[in-house]
C-alpha positions in Angstrom: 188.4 82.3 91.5 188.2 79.9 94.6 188.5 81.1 98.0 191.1 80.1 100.6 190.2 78.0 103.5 190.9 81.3 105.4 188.6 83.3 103.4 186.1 80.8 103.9 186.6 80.9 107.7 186.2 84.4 108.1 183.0 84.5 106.0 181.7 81.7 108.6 182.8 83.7 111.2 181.4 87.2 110.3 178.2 85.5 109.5 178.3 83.8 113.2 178.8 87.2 114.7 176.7 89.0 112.7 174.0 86.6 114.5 175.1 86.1 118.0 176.8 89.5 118.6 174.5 92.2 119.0 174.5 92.8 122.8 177.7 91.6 123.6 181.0 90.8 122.1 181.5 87.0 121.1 184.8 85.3 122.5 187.3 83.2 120.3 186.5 80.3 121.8 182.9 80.3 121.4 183.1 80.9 117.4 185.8 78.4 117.5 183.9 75.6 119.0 180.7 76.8 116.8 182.5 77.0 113.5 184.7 73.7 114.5 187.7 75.4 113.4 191.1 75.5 115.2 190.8 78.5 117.9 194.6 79.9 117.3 193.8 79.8 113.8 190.8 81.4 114.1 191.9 84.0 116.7 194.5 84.5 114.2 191.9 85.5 111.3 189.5 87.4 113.4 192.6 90.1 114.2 193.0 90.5 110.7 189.7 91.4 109.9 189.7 93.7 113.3 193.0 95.2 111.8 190.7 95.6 108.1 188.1 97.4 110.1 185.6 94.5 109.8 185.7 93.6 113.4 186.0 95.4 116.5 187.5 93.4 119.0 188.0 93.9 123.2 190.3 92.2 125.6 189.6 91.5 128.9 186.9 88.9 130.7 184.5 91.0 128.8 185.9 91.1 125.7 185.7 89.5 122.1 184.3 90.4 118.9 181.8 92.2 117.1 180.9 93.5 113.4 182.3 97.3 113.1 179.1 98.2 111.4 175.7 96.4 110.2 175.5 93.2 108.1 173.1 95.8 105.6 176.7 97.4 105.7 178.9 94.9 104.9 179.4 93.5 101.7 181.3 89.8 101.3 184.3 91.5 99.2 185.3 93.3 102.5 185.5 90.0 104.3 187.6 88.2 101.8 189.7 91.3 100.9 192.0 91.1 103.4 193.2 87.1 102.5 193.2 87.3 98.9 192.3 90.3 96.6 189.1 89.6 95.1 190.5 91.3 91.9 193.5 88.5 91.8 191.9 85.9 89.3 193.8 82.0 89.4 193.9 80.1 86.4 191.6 77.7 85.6 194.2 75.3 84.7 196.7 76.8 87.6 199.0 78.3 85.3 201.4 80.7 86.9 201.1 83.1 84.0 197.9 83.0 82.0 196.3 86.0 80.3 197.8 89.0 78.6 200.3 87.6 75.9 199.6 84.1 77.4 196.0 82.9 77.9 195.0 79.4 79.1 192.2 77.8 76.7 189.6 79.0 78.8 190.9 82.5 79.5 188.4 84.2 78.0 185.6 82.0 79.0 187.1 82.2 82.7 187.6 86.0 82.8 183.6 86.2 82.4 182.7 83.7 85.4 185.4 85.5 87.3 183.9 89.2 86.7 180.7 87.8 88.1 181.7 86.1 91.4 183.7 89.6 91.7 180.1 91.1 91.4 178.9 89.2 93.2 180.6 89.7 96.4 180.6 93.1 95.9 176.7 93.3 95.4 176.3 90.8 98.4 176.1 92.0 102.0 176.0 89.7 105.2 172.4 90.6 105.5 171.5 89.3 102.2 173.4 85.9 103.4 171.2 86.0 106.8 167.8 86.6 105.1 166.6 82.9 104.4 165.4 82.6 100.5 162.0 84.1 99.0 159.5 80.8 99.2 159.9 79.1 95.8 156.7 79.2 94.3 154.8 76.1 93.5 155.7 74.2 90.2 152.7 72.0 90.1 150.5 72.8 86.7 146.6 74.2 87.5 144.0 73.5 84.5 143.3 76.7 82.9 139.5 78.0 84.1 136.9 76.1 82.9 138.8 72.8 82.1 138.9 69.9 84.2 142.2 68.0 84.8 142.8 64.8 82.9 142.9 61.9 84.5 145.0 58.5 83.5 142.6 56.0 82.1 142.2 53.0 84.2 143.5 49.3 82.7 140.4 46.6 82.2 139.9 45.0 85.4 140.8 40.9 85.2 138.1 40.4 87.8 135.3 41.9 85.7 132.6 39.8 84.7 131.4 38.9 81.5 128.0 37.4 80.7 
């Protein structure tokens, strides 16, 4: 499963509002020019996810955008839903027709990677995208207690003296 250049754009742009929007609604043009994304196209996918019930959106010189709910709230699937169903699988070879009766060679290996993106943007909420990634810990070896570390032996010296 790969996601459209829409889909893509509307995940981009949820996760823009979900940072800038709290206080006040966010206007077209300031996602646009943030996102560097046409604005009519992006105008364009913002009212479908308003239509979805992702967005709210206002008109007026004080209007815009802003999430319906909380990014805790919101999981990734919703975002994508409404430009391609997160349940319709491609083909890996972009076979019209491939399962059932008719299976690609990879069918069956495909179906399982599929299954888990599908998890995974149901599992995944905007939050979870905002939240920056748990510091890795550190992968440098420490000599067990009691030992001390080795160290490389050095090469004879060709200025050393001998008598």
């Amino acid at each position: 499963m790969w996601l459209s250049s829409t889909a893509q754009h509307a995940i981009r742009a949820v996760l823009f509002l979900a940072e800038h929007s709290s206080e006040r609604p966010v206007r077209v043009d300031e996602i646009a020019a943030a996102l560097d994304c046409p604005r009519n196209y992006l105008s364009k996918t913002l009212h479908q996810l308003a239509r979805a019930g992702v967005l709210r959106s206002g008109r007026g010189p004080k209007g815009g955008f802003q999430l319906m709910g909380t990014p805790a709230e919101l999981p990734i699937a919703r975002i994508i839903a409404p430009f391609e169903p997160v349940t319709q699988r491609r083909c890996l070879f972009g076979r019209p027709e491939c399962g059932g009766r008719h299976p690609c060679a990879a069918h069956d290996q495909w179906s399982g990677v599929a299954i888990g993106v599908e998890r995974f943007f149901d599992a995944t909420t905007v939050a979870d995208l905002l939240t920056p990634p748990a510091a890795a810990p550190s992968k440098k070896k420490k000599p067990a207690p009691g030992k001390r570390p080795t160290r490389a032996k050095r090469p004879p010296s060709s200025t050393s003296r001998t008598t």
